[in-house]
N, CA, C and O atoms as a CHARMM CRD file, in Angstrom:
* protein
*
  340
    1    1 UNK  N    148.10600 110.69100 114.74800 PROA 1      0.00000
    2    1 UNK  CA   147.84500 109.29200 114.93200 PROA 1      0.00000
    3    1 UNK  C    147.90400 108.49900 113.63500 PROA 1      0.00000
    4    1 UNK  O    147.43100 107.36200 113.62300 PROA 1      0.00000
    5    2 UNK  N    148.52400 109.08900 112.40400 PROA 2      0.00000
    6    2 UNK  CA   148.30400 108.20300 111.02400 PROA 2      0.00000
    7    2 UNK  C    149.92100 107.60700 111.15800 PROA 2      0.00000
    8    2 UNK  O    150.87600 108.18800 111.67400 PROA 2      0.00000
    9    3 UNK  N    149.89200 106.22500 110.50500 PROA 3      0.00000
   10    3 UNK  CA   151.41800 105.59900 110.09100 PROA 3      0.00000
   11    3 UNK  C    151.94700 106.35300 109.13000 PROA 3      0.00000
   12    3 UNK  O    151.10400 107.02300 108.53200 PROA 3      0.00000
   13    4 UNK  N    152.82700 106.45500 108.84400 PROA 4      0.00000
   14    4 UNK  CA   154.01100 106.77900 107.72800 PROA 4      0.00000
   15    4 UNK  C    153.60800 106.09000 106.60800 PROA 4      0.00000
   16    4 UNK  O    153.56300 104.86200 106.53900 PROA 4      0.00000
   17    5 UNK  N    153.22200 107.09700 105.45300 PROA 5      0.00000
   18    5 UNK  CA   152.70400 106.02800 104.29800 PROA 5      0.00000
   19    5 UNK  C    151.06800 106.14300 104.20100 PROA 5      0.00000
   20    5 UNK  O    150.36800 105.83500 103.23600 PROA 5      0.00000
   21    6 UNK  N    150.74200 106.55800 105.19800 PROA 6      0.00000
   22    6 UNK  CA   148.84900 105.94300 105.22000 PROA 6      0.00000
   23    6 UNK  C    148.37100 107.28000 104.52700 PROA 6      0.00000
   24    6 UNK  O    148.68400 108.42700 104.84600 PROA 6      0.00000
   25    7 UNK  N    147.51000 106.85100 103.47000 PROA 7      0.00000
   26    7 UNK  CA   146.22100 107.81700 102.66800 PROA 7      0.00000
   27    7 UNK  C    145.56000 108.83200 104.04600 PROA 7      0.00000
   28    7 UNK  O    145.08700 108.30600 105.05300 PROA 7      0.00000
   29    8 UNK  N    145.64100 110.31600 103.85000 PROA 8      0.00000
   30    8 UNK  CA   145.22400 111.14100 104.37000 PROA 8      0.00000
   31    8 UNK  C    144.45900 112.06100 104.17300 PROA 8      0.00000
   32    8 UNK  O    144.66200 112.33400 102.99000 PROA 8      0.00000
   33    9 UNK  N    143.48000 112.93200 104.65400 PROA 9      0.00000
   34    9 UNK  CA   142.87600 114.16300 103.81800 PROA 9      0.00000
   35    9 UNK  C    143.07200 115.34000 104.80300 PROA 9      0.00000
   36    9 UNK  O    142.94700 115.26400 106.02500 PROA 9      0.00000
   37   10 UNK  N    143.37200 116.35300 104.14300 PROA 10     0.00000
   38   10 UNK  CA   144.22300 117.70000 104.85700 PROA 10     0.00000
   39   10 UNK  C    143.11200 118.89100 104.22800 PROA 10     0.00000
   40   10 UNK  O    142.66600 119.13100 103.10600 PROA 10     0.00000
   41   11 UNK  N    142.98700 119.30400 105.18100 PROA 11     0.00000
   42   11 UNK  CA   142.32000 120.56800 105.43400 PROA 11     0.00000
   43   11 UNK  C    142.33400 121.68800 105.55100 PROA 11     0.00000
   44   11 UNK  O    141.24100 121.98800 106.03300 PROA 11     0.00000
   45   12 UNK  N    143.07200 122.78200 105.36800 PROA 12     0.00000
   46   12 UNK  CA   143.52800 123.93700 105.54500 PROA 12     0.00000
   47   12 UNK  C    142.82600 125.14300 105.48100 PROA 12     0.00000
   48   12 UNK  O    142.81400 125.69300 104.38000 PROA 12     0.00000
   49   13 UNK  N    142.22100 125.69900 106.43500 PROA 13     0.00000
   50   13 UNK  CA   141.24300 127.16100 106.80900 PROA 13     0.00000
   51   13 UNK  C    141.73700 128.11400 106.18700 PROA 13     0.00000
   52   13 UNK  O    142.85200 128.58700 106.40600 PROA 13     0.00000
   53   14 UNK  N    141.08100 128.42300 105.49200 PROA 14     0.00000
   54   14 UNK  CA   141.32500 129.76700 103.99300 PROA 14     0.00000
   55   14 UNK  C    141.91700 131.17500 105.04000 PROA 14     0.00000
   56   14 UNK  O    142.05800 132.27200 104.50100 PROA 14     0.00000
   57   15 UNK  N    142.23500 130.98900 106.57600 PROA 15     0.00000
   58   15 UNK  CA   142.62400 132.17300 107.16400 PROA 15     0.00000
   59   15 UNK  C    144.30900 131.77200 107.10700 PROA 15     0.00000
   60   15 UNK  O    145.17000 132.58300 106.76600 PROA 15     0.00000
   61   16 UNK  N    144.58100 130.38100 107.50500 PROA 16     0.00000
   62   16 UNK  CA   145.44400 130.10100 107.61000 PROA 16     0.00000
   63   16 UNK  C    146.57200 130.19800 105.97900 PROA 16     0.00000
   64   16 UNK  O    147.68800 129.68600 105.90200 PROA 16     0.00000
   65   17 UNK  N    146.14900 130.67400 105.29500 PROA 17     0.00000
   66   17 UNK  CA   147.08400 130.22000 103.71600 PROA 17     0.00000
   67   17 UNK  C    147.48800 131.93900 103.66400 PROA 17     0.00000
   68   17 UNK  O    146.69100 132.86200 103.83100 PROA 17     0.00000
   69   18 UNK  N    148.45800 132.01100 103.47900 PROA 18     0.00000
   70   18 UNK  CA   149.13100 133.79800 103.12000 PROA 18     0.00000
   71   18 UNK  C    149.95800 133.66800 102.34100 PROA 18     0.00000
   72   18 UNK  O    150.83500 132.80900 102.42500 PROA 18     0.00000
   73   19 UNK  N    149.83100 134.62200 101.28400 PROA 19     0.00000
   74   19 UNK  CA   151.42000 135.24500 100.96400 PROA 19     0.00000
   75   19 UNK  C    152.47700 135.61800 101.46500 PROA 19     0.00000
   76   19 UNK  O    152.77400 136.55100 102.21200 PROA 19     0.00000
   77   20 UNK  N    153.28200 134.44200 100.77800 PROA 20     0.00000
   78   20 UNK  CA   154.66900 134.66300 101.41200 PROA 20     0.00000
   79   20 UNK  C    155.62700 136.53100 101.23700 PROA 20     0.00000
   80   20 UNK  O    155.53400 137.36700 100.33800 PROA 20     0.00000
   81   21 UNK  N    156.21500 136.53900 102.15700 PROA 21     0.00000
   82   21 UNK  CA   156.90800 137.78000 101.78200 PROA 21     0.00000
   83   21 UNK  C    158.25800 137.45200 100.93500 PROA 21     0.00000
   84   21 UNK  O    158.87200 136.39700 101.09400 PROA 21     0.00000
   85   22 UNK  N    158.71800 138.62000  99.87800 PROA 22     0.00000
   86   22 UNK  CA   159.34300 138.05700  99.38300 PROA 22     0.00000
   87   22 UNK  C    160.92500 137.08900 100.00900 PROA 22     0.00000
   88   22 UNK  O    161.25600 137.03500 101.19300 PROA 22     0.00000
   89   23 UNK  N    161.55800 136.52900  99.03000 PROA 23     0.00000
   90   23 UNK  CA   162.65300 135.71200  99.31300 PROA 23     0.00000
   91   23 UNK  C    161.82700 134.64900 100.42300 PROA 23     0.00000
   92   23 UNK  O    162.53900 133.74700 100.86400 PROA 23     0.00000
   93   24 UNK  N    160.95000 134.67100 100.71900 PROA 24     0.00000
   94   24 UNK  CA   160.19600 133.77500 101.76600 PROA 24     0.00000
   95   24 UNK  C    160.22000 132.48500 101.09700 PROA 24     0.00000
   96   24 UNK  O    160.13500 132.52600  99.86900 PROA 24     0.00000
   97   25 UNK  N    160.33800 131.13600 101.75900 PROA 25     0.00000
   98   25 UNK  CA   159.97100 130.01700 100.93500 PROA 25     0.00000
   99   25 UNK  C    158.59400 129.67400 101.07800 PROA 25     0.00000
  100   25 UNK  O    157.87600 130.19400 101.93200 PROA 25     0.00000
  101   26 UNK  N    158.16400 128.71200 100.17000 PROA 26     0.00000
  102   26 UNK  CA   156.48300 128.47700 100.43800 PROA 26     0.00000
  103   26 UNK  C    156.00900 127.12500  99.33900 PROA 26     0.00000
  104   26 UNK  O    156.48800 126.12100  98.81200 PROA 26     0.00000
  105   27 UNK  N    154.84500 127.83500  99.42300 PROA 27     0.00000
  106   27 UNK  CA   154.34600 126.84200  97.91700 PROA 27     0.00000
  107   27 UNK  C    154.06500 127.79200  96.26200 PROA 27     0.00000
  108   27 UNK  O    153.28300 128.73200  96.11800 PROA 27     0.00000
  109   28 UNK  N    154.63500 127.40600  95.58500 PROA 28     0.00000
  110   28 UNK  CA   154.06200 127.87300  94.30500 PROA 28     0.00000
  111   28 UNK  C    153.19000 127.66100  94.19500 PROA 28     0.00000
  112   28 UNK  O    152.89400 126.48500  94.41100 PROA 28     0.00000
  113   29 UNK  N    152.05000 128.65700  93.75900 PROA 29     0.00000
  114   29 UNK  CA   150.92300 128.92600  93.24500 PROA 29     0.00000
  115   29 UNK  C    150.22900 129.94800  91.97100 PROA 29     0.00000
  116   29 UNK  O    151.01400 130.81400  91.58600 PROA 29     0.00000
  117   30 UNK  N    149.23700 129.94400  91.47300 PROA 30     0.00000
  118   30 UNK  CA   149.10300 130.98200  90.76000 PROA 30     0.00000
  119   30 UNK  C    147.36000 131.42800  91.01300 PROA 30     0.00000
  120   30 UNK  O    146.47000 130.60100  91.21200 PROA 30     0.00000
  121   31 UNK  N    147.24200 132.34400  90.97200 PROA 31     0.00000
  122   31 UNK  CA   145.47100 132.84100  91.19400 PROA 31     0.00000
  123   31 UNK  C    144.74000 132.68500  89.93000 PROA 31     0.00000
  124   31 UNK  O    145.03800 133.09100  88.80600 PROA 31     0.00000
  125   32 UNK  N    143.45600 131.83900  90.44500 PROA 32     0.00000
  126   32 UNK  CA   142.62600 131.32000  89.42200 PROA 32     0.00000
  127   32 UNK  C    141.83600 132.03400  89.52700 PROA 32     0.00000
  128   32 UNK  O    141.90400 132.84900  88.60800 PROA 32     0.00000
  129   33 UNK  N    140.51600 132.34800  90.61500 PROA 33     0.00000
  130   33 UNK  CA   139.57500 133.39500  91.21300 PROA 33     0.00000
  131   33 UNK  C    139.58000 134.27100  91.85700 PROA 33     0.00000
  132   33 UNK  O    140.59500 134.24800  92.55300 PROA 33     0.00000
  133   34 UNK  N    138.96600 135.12300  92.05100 PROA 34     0.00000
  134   34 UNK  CA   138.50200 136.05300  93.23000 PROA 34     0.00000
  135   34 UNK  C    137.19900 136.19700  93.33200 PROA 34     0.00000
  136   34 UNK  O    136.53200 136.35000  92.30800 PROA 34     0.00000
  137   35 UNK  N    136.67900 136.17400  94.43400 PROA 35     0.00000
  138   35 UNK  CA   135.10300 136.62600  95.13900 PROA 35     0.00000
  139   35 UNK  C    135.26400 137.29800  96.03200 PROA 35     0.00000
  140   35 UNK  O    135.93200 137.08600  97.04400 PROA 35     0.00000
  141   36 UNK  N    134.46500 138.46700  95.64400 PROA 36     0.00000
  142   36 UNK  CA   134.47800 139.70800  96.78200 PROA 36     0.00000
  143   36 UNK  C    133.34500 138.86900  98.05200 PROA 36     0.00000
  144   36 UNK  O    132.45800 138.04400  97.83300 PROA 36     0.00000
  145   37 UNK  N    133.66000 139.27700  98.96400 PROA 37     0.00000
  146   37 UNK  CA   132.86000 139.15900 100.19900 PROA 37     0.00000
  147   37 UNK  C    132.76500 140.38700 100.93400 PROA 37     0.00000
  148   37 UNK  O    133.23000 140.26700 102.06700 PROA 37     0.00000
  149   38 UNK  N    132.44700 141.19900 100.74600 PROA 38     0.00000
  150   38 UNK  CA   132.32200 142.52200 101.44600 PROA 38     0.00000
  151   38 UNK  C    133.61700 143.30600 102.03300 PROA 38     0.00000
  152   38 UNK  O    134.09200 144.27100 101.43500 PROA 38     0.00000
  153   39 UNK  N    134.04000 142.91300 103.00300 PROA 39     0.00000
  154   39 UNK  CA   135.60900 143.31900 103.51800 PROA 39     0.00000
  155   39 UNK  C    136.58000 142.43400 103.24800 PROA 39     0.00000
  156   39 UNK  O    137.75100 142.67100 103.54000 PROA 39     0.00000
  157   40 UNK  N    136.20500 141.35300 102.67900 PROA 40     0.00000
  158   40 UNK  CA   137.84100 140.07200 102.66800 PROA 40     0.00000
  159   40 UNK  C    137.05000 139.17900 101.42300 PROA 40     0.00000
  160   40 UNK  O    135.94300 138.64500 101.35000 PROA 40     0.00000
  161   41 UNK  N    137.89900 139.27300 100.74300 PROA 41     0.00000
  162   41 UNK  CA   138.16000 138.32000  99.47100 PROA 41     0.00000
  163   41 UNK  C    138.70500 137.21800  99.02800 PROA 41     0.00000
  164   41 UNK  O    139.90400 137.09900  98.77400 PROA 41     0.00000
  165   42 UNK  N    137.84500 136.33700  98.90600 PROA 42     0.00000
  166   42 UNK  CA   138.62600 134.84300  98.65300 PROA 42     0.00000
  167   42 UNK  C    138.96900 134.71400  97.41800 PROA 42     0.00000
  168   42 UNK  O    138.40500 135.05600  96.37800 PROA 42     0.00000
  169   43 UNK  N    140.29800 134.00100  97.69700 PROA 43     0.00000
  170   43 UNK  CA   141.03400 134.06000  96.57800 PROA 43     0.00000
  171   43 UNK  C    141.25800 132.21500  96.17000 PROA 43     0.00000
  172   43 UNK  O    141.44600 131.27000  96.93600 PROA 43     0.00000
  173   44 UNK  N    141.17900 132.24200  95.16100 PROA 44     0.00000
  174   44 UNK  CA   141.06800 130.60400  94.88800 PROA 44     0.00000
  175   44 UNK  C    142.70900 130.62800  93.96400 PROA 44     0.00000
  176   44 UNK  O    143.05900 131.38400  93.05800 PROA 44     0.00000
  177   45 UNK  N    143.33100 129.68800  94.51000 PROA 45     0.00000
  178   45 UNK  CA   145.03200 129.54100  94.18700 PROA 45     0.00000
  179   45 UNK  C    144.98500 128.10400  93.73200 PROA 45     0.00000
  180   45 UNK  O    144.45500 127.15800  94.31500 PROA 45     0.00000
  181   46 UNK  N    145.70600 128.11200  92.46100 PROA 46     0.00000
  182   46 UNK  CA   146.08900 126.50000  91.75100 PROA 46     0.00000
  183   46 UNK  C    147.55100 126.06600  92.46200 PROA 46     0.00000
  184   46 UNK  O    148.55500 126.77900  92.48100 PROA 46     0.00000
  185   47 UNK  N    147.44900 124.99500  92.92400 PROA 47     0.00000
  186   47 UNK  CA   148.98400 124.85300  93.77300 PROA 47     0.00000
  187   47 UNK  C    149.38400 123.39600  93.16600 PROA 47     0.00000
  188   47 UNK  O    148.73100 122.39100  93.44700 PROA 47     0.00000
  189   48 UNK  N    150.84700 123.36900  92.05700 PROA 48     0.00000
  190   48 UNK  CA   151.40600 122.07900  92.12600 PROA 48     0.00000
  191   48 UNK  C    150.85100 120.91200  93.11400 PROA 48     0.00000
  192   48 UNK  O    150.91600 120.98300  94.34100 PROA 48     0.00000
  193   49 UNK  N    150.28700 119.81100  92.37600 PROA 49     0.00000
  194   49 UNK  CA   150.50500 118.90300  94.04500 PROA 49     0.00000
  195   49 UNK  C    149.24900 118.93200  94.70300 PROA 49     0.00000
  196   49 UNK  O    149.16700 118.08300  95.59000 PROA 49     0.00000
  197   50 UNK  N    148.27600 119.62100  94.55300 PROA 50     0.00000
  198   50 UNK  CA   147.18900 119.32500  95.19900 PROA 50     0.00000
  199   50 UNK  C    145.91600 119.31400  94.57500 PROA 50     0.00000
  200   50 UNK  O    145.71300 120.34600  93.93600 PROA 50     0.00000
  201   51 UNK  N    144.90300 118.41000  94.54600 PROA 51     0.00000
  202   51 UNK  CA   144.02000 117.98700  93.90300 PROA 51     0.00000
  203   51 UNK  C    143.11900 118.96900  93.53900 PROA 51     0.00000
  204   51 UNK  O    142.53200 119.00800  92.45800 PROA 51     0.00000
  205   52 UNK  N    142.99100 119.89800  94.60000 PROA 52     0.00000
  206   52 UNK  CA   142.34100 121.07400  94.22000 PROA 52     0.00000
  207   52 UNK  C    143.04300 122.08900  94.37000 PROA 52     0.00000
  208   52 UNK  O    144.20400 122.05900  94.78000 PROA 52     0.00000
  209   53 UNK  N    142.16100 123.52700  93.92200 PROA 53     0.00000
  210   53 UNK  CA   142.83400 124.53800  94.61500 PROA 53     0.00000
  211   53 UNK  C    143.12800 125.11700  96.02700 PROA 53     0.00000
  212   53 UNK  O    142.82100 124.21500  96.80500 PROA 53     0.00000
  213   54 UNK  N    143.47800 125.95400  96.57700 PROA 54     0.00000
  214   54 UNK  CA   143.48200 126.26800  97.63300 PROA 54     0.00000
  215   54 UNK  C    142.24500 127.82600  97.99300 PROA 54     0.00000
  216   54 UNK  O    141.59000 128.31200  97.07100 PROA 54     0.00000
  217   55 UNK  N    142.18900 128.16900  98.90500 PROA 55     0.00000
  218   55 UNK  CA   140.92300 129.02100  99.28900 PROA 55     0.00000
  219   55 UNK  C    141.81000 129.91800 100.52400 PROA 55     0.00000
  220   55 UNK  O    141.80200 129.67900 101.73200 PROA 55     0.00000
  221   56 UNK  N    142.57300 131.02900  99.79100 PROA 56     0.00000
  222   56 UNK  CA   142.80400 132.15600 101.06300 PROA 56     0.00000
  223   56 UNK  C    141.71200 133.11300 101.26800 PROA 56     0.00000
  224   56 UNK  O    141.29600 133.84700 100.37100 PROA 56     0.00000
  225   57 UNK  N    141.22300 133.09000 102.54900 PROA 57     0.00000
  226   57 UNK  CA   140.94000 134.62600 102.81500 PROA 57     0.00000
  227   57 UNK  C    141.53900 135.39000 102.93300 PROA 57     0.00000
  228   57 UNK  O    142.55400 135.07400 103.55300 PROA 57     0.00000
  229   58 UNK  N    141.46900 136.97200 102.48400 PROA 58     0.00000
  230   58 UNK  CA   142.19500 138.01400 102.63900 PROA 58     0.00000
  231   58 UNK  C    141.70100 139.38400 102.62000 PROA 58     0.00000
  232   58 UNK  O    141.04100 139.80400 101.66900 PROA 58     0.00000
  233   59 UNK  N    141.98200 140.06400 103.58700 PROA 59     0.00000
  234   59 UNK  CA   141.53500 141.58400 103.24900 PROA 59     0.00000
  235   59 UNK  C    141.96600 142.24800 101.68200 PROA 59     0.00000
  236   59 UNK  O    142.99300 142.23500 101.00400 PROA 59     0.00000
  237   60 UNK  N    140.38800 142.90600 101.50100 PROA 60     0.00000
  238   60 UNK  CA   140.17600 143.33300 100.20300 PROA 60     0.00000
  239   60 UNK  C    141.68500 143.79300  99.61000 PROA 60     0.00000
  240   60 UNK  O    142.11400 143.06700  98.71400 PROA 60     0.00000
  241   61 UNK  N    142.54700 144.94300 100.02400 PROA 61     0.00000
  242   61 UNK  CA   143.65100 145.50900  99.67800 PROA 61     0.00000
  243   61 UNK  C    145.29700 144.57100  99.82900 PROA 61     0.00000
  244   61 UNK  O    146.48400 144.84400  99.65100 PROA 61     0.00000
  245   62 UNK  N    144.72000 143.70600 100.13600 PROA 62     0.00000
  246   62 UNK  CA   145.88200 142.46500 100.40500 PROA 62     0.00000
  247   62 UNK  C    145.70200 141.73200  99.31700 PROA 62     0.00000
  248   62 UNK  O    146.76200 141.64300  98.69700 PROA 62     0.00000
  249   63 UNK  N    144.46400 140.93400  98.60100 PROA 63     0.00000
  250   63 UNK  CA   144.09400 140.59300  97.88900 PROA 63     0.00000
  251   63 UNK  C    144.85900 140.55200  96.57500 PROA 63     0.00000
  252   63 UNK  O    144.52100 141.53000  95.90800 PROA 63     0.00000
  253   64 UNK  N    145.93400 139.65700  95.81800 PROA 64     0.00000
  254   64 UNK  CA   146.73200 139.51300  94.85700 PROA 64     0.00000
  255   64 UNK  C    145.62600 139.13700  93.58300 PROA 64     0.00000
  256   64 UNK  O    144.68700 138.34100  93.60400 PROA 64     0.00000
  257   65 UNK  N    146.11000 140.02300  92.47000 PROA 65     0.00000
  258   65 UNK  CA   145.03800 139.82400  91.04500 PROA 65     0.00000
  259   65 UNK  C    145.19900 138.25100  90.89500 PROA 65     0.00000
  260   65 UNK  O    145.77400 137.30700  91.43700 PROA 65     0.00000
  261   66 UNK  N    144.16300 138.59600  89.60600 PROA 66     0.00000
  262   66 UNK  CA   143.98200 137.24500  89.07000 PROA 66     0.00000
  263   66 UNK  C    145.44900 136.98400  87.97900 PROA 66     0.00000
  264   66 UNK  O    146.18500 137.85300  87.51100 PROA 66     0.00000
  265   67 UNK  N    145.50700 135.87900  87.85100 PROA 67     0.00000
  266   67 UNK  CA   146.80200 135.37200  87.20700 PROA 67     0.00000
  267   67 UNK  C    148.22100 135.49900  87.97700 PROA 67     0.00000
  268   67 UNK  O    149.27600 134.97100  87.62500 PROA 67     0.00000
  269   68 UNK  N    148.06700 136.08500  88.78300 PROA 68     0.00000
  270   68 UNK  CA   149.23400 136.58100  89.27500 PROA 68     0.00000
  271   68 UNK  C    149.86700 134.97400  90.03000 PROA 68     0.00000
  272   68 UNK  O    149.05100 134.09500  90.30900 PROA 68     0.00000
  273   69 UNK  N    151.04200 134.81700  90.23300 PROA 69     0.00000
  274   69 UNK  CA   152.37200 133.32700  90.67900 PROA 69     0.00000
  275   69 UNK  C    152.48100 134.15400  91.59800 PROA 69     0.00000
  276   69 UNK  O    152.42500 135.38200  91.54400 PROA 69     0.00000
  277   70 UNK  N    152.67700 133.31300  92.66200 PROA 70     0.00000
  278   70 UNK  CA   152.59700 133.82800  94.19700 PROA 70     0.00000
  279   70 UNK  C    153.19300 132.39500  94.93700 PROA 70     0.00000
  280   70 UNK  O    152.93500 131.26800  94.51500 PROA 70     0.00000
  281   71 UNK  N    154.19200 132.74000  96.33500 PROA 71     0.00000
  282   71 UNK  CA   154.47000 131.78200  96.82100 PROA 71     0.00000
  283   71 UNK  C    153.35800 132.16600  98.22300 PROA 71     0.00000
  284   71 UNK  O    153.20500 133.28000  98.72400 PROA 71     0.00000
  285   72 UNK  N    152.71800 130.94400  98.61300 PROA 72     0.00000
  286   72 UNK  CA   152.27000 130.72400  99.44800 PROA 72     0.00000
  287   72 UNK  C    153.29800 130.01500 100.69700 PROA 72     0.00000
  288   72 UNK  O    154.25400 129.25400 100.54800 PROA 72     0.00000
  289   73 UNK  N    152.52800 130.74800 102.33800 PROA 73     0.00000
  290   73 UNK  CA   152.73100 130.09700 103.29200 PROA 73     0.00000
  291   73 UNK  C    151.80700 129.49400 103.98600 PROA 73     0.00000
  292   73 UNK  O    150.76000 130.10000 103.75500 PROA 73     0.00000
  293   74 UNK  N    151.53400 128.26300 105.02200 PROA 74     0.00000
  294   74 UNK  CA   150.46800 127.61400 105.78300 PROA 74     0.00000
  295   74 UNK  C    150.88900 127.87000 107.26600 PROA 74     0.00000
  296   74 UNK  O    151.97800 127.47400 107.68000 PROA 74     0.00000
  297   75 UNK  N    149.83500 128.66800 108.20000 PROA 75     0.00000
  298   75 UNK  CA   150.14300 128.27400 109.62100 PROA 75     0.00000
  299   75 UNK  C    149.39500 127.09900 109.65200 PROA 75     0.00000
  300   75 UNK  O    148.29900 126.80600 109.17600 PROA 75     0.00000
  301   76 UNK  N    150.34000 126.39500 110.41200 PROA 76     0.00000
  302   76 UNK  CA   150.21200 124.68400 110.40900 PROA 76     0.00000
  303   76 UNK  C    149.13500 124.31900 111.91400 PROA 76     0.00000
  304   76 UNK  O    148.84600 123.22600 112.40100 PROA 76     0.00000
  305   77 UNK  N    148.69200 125.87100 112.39000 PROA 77     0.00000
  306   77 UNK  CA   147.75900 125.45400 113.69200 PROA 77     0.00000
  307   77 UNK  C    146.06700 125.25300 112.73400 PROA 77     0.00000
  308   77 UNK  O    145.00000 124.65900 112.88800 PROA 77     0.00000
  309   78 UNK  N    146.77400 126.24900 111.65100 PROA 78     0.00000
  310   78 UNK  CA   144.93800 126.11200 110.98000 PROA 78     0.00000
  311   78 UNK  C    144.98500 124.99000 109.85900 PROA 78     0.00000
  312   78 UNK  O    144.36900 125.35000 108.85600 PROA 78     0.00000
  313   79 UNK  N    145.70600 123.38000 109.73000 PROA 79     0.00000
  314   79 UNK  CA   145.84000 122.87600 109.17700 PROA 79     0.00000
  315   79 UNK  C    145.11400 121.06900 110.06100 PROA 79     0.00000
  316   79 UNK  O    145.51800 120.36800 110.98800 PROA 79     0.00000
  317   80 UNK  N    144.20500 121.01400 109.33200 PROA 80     0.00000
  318   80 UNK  CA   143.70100 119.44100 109.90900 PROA 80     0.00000
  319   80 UNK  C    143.87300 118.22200 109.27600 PROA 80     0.00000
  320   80 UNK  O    143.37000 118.28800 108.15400 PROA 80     0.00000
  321   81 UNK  N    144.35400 117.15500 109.49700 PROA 81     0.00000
  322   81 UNK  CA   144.40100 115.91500 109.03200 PROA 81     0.00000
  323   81 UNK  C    143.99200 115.14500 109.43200 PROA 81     0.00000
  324   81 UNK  O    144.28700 115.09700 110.62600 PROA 81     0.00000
  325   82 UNK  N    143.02600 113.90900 108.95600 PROA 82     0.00000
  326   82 UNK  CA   142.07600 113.09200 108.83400 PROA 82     0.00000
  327   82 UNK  C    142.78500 111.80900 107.86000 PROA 82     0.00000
  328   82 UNK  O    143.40200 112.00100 106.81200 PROA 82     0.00000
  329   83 UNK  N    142.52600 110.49500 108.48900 PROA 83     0.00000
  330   83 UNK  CA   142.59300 109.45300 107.83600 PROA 83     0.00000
  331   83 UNK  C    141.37900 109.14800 106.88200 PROA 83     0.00000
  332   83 UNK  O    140.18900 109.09100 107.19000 PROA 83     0.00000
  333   84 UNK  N    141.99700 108.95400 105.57800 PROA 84     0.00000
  334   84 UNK  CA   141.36600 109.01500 104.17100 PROA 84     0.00000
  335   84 UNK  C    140.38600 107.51800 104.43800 PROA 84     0.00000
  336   84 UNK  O    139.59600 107.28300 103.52300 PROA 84     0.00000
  337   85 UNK  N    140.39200 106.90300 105.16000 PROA 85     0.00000
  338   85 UNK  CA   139.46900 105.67000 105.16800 PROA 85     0.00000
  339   85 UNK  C    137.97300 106.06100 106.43900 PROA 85     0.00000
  340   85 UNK  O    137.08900 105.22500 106.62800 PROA 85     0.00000
């Protein structure tokens, strides 16, 4: 329901953000954090372009080190948008 042009705020569920496989297209990113959570580890990703970082969850052994450039993908069902006013 937003016009073309209109200030937005986007939301994206830390289940929904993955590593791309390779040759995959995505978003460039690089890993800033990790926090263990018992079985799945959030991973905090610096992404060109967005004000903050991003927040994947991921099983512990999936889990990409720190520093590591990684292309990210978004399923766009776990993605919400909201008018910024």
């Amino acid at each position: 329901g937003l016009v073309e042009g209109e200030r937005a705020i986007m939301c994206i569920r830390r289940r929904a953000i993955r590593e791309a496989d390779k040759g995959q297209k995505g978003l460039s990113g690089r890993v800033l954090k990790q926090r263990f959570l018992g079985d799945l580890v959030q991973v905090e990703i610096g992404v060109e372009g967005f004000e903050r970082p991003l927040m994947m969850l991921t099983r512990e052994d999936l889990a990409p080190p720190r520093d590591r450039d990684l292309t990210l993908t978004i399923d766009p069902s776990g993605v919400l948008v909201f008018p910024a006013s």
